[in-house]
C-alpha positions as CSV (number, residue, x, y, z in Angstrom):
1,X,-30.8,56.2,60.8
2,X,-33.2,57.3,57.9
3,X,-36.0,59.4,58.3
4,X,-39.4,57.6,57.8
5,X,-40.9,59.3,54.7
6,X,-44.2,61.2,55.8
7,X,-47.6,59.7,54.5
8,X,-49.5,61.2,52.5
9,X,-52.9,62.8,54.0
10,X,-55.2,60.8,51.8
11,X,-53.8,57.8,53.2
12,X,-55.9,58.3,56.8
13,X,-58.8,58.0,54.7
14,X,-58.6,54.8,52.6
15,X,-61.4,52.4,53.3
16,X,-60.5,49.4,51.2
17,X,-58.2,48.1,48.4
18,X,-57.6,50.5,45.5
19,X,-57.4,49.2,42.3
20,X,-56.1,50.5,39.1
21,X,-58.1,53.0,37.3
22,X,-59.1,52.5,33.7
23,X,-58.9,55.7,31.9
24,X,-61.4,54.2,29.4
25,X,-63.9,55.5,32.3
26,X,-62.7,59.2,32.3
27,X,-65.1,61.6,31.4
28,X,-62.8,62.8,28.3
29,X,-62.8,59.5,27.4
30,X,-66.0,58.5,27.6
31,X,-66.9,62.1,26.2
32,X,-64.8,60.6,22.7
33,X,-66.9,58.0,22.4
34,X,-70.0,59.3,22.4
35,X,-71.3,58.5,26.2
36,X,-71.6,62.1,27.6
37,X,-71.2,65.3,26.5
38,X,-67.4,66.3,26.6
39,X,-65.2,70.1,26.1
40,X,-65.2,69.9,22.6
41,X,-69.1,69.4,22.1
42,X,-69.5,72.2,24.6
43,X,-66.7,74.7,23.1
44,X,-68.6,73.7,19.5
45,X,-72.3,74.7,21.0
46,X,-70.3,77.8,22.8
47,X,-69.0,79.0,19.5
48,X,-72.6,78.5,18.0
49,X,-75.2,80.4,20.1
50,X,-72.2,83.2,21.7
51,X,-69.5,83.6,19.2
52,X,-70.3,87.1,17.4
53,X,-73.1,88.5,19.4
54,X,-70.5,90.1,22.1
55,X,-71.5,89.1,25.6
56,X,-69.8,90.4,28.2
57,X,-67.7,87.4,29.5
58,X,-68.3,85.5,25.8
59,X,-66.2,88.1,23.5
60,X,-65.0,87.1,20.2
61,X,-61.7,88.0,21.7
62,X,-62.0,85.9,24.8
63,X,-63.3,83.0,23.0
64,X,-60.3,84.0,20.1
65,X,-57.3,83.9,23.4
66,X,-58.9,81.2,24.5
67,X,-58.3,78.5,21.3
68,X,-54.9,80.4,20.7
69,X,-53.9,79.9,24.5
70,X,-54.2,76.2,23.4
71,X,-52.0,75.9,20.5
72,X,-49.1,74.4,22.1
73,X,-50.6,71.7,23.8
74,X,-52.6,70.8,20.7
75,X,-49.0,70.6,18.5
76,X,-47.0,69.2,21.3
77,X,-48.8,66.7,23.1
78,X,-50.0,64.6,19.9
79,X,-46.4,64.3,19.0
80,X,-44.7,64.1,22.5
81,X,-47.4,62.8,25.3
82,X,-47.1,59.8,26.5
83,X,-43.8,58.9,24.2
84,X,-40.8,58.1,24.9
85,X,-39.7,57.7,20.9
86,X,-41.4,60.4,19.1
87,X,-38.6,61.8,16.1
88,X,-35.6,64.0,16.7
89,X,-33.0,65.5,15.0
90,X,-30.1,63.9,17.3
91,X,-30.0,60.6,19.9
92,X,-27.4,60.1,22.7
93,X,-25.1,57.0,22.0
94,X,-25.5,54.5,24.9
95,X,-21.4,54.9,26.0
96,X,-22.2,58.3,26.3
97,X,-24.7,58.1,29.2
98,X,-24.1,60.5,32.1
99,X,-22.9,57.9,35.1
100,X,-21.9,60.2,37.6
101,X,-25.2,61.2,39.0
102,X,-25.3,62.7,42.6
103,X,-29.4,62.2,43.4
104,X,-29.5,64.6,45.5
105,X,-27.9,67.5,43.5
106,X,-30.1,66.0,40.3
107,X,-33.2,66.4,42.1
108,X,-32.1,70.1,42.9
109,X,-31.1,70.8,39.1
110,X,-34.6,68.9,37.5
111,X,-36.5,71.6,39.8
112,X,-34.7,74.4,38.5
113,X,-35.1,72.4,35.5
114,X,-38.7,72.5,35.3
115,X,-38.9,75.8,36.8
116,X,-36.9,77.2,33.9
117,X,-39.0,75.6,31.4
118,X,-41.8,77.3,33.2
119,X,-43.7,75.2,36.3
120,X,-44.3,77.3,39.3
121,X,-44.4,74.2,41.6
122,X,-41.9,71.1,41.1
123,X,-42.1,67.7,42.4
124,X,-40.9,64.3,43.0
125,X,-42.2,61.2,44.1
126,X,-41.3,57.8,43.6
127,X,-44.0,55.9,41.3
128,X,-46.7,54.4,43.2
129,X,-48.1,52.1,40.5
130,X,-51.5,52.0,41.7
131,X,-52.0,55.7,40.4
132,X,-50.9,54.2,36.9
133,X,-53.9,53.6,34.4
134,X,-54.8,49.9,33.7
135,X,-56.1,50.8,30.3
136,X,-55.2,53.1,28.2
137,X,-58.7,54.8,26.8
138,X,-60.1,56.3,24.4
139,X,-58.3,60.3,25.1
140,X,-55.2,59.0,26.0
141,X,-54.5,56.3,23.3
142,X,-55.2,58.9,20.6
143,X,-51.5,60.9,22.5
144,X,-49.7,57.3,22.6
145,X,-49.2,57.1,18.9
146,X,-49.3,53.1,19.3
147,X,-51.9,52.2,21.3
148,X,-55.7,51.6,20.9
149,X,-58.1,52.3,24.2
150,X,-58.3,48.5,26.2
151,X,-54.6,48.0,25.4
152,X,-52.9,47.7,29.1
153,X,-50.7,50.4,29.9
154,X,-47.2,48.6,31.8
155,X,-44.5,51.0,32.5
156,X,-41.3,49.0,32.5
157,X,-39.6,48.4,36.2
158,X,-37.2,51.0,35.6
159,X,-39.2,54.1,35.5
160,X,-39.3,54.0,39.3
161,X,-39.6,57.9,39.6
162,X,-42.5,60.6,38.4
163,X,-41.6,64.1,38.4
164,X,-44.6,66.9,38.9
165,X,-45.2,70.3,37.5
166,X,-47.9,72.4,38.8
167,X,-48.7,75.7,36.7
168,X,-49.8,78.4,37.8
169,X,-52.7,80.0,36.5
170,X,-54.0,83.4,36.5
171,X,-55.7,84.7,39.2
172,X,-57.8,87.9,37.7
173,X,-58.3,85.4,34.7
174,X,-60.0,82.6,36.9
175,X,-61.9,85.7,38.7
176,X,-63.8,85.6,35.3
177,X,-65.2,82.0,35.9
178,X,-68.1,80.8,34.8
179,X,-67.4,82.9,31.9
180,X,-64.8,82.2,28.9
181,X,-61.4,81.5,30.9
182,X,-58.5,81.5,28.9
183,X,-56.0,81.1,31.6
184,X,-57.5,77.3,31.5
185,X,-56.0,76.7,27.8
186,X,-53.1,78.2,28.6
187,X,-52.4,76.0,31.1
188,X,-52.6,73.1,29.0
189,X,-49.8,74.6,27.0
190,X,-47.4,75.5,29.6
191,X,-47.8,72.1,30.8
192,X,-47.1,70.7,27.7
193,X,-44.2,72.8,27.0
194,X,-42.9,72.1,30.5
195,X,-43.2,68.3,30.7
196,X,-42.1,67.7,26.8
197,X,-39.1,70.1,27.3
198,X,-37.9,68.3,31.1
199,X,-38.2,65.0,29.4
200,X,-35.7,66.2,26.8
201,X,-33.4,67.2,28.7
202,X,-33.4,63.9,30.8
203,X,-33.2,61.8,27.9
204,X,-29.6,64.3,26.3
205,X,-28.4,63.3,29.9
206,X,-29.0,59.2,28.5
207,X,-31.9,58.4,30.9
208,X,-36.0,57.7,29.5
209,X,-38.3,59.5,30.3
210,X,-41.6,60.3,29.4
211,X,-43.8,63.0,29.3
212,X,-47.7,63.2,30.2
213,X,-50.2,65.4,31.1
214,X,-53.7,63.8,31.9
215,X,-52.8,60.7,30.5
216,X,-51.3,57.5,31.6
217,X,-52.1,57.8,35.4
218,X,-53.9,59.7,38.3
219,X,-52.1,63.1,38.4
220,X,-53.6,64.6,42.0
221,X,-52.4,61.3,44.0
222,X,-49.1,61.6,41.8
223,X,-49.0,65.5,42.8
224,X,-49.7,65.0,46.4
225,X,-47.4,62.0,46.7
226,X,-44.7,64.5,45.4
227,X,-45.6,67.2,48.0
228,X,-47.3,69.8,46.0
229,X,-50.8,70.2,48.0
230,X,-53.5,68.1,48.9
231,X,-56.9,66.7,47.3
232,X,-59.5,69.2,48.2
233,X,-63.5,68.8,48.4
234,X,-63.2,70.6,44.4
235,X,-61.5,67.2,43.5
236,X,-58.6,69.3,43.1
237,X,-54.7,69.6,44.3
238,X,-54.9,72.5,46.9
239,X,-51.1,73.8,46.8
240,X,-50.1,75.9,49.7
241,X,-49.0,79.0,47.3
242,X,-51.8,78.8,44.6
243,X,-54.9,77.0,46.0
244,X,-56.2,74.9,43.6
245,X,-55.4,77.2,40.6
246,X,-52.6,74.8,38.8
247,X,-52.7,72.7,36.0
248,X,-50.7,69.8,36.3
249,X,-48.4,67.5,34.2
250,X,-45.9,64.8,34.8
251,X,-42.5,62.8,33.4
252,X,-42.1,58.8,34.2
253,X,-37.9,58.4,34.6
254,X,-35.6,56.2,35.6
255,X,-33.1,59.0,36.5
256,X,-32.0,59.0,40.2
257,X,-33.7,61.1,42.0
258,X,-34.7,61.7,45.6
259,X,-38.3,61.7,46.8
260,X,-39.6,64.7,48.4
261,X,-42.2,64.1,51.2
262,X,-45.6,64.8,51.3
263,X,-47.3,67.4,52.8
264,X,-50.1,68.7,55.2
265,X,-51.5,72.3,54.7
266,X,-54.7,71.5,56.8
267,X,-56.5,71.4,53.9
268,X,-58.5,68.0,54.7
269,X,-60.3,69.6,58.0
270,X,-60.8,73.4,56.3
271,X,-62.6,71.5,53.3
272,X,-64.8,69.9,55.7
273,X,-66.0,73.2,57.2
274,X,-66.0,75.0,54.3
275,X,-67.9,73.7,51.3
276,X,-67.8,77.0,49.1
277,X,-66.8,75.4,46.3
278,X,-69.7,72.5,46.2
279,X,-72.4,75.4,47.2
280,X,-71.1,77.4,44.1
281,X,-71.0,75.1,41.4
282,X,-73.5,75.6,38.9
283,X,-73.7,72.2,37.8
284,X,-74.0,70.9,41.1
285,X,-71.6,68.1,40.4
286,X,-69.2,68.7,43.7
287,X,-70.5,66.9,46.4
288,X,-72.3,68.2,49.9
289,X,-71.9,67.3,53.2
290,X,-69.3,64.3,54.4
291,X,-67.2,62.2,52.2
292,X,-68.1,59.0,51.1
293,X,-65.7,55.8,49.6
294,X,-69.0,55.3,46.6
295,X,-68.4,56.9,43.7
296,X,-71.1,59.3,42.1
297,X,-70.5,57.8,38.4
298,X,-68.3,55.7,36.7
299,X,-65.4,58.0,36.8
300,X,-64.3,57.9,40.3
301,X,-62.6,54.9,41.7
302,X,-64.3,53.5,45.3
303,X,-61.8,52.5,48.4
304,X,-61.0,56.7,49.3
305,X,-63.2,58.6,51.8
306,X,-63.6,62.1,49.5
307,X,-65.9,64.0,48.0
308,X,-66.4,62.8,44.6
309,X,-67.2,65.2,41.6
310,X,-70.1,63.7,39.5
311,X,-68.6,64.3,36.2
312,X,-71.2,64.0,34.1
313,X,-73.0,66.9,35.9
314,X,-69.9,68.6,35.5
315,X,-69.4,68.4,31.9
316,X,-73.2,69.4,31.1
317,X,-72.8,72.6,32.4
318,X,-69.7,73.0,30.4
319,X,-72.3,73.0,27.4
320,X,-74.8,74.9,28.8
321,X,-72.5,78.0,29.7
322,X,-71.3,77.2,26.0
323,X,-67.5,76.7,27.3
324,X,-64.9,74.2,27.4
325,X,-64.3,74.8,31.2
326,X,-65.2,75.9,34.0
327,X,-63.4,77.2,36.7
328,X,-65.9,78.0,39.7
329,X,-64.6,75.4,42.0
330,X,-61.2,77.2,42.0
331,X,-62.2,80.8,42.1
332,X,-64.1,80.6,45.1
333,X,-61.9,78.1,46.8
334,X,-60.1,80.1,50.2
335,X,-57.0,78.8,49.6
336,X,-57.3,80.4,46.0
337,X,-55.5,84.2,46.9
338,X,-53.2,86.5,45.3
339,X,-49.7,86.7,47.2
340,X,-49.4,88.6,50.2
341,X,-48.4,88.6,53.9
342,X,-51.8,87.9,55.2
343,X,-52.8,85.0,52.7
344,X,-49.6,83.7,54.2
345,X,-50.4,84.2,57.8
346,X,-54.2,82.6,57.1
347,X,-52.2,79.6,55.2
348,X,-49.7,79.2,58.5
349,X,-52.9,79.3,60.8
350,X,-54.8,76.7,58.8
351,X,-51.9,74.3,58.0
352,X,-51.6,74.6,62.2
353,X,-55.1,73.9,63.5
354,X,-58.5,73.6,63.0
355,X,-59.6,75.9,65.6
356,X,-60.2,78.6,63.4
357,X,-61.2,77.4,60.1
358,X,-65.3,79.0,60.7
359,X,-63.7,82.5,61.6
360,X,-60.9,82.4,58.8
361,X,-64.3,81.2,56.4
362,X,-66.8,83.8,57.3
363,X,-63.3,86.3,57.0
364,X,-63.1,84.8,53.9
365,X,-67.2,86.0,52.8
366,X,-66.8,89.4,54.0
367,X,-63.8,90.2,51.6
368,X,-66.3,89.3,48.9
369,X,-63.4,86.5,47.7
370,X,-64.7,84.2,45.3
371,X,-67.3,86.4,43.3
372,X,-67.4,86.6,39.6
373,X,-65.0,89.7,37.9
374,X,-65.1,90.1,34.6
375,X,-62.5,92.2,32.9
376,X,-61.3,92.6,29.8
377,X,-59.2,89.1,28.7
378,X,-56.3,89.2,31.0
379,X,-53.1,91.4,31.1
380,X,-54.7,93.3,27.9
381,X,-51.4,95.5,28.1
382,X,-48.9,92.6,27.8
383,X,-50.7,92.0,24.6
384,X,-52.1,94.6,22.8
């Protein structure tokens, strides 16, 4: 008899029907049109009143790792995002389609896969529709190469399967939060690299896939569907190894694959003691207090008991700090740690019960976890 596939924890919390999302109300979309402030506006009035004058936090240098940390994604996701035609120099003849597909040894191979190609975390999940877009807007059609914001996004039938990559970011680099954080922008670039290069290799193997990072669909719900973590208070995927401090990207397949389950690290009762990360943003855009199925602006959809992160709050105090990020809401977050045996003990506990989630908190406080560090831009030796 086959094993009933575990739900997901959001699932306890739905409050009514969940429609579709149009990405045409995502703050980076409604930052391209002109609605709100968005990154680039805030990395633009960064540049202006910081660049040069050599603040600590705001060097030219961190500014300079910063834009270079975000080359890749800039080169690979126009031409590869959202895609599944963009030009090569070689196609796979339809005869020639591997056949003799074992799901369960597939699934193994595309997470050393995308492993290889550099994601800390890999998972599968098959496609739940309702985390699809229904629009494509304004950010995302600009990656699609053929669409224009409005136009419907339908994934064909066959794409029954979403693989997802979380990537790990650095944890001294996020220490330097609110301040320049190139580990951000590096992220975007792994992921890219990640989810173009796993999409390849599906389609060599005569399968479609297609690679995406915040486009086309709800990554968190797509991420916790595929048992990487939970959605925390931050609005973020909590993992169990990395807190919230991933970046996260995705490839639509119809490759046979095997689901992997959902998970429950305990992070939905620890977020509702804990509430660091909502009393340390400087924005003030991560709500206080219980959840609530109303959304705080246009971006967030209604029907899920969370804590909804008022994005327009958010991406005003990207410009006033005068970067294109900021990173508080991960850096203070307890599941955010270095590795070691105690994180892992404190992890075991929590994913356990709730007994101890004030003692593991105020634990947490007297560490001094979560404060600002600013060092030089990260891993300066492996550099220069």
């Amino acid at each position: 008899m086959k094993k009933a596939q575990r739900d997901p924890t959001y699932k306890r919390f739905i409050t009514g029907p969940i429609k579709r999302f149009d990405e045409r109300n995502t703050g980076y979309s409604r930052a391209d049109r002109g609605e709100i402030i968005g990154p680039n506006e805030a990395l633009k009035h960064g540049l202006e009143i910081k660049y040069g004058k050599e603040e600590n936090g705001f060097l030219r240098e961190d500014y300079a790792l910063n834009l270079a940390g975000r080359a890749i994604d800039t080169l690979v996701r126009k031409m590869v995002y959202s895609r599944d035609d963009f030009p090569r120099r070689w196609s796979i003849p339809k005869e020639k389609k591997m056949t003799d597909i074992d799901p369960v040894k597939m699934s193994e191979k595309i997470k050393r896969v995308g492993k290889w190609f550099g994601a800390s975390l890999v998972g599968i999940s098959k496609l739940n529709r309702l985390w699809l877009y229904s629009h494509w807007g304004d950010h995302g059609a600009k990656l699609s190469g053929s669409f224009k914001p409005g136009d419907p996004i339908e994934l064909p039938e066959e794409y029954q399967y979403v693989i997802v990559f979380a990537i790990e970011m650095d944890y001294r680099d996020i220490q330097r939060s609110p301040a320049v954080t190139p580990a951000i922008d590096l992220g975007y670039s792994k992921m890219a690299f990640t989810a173009a290069s796993v999409a390849e290799f599906i389609r060599i193997l005569g399968y479609q896939a297609i690679p995406s990072g915040n486009d086309m669909g709800l990554t968190i719900p797509m991420a916790v569907d595929a048992g990487l973590g939970e959605l925390g208070r931050n609005g973020q995927l909590i993992t169990k190894a990395y807190g919230p401090r991933v970046r996260i990207s995705k490839v639509f397949t119809d490759l046979p694959l095997i689901p992997d389950e959902p998970i429950d690290i305990g992070v939905q009762h620890f977020c509702e003691t804990c509430g660091k990360c909502a009393h340390h943003c400087p924005g003030q855009a991560i709500l206080k207090g219980k959840r609530t199925d109303q959304p705080q602006d246009v971006s967030t959809n209604p029907g899920l008991l969370k804590w909804p992160v008022h994005t327009e709050k958010c991406l005003t105090w990207w410009h006033k700090s005068g970067t294109a990020g900021c990173s508080n809401c991960i850096s203070v977050c307890p599941y955010n740690k270095p590795p070691g045996a105690l994180h892992r003990l404190v992890r075991g506990v929590l994913k356990r019960t709730s007994l101890f989630d004030w003692l593991i908190l105020q634990g947490d406080d007297l560490m001094g976890y979560g404060k600002q560090v600013i060092r030089e831009t990260p891993n300066r030796k492996s550099y220069g």
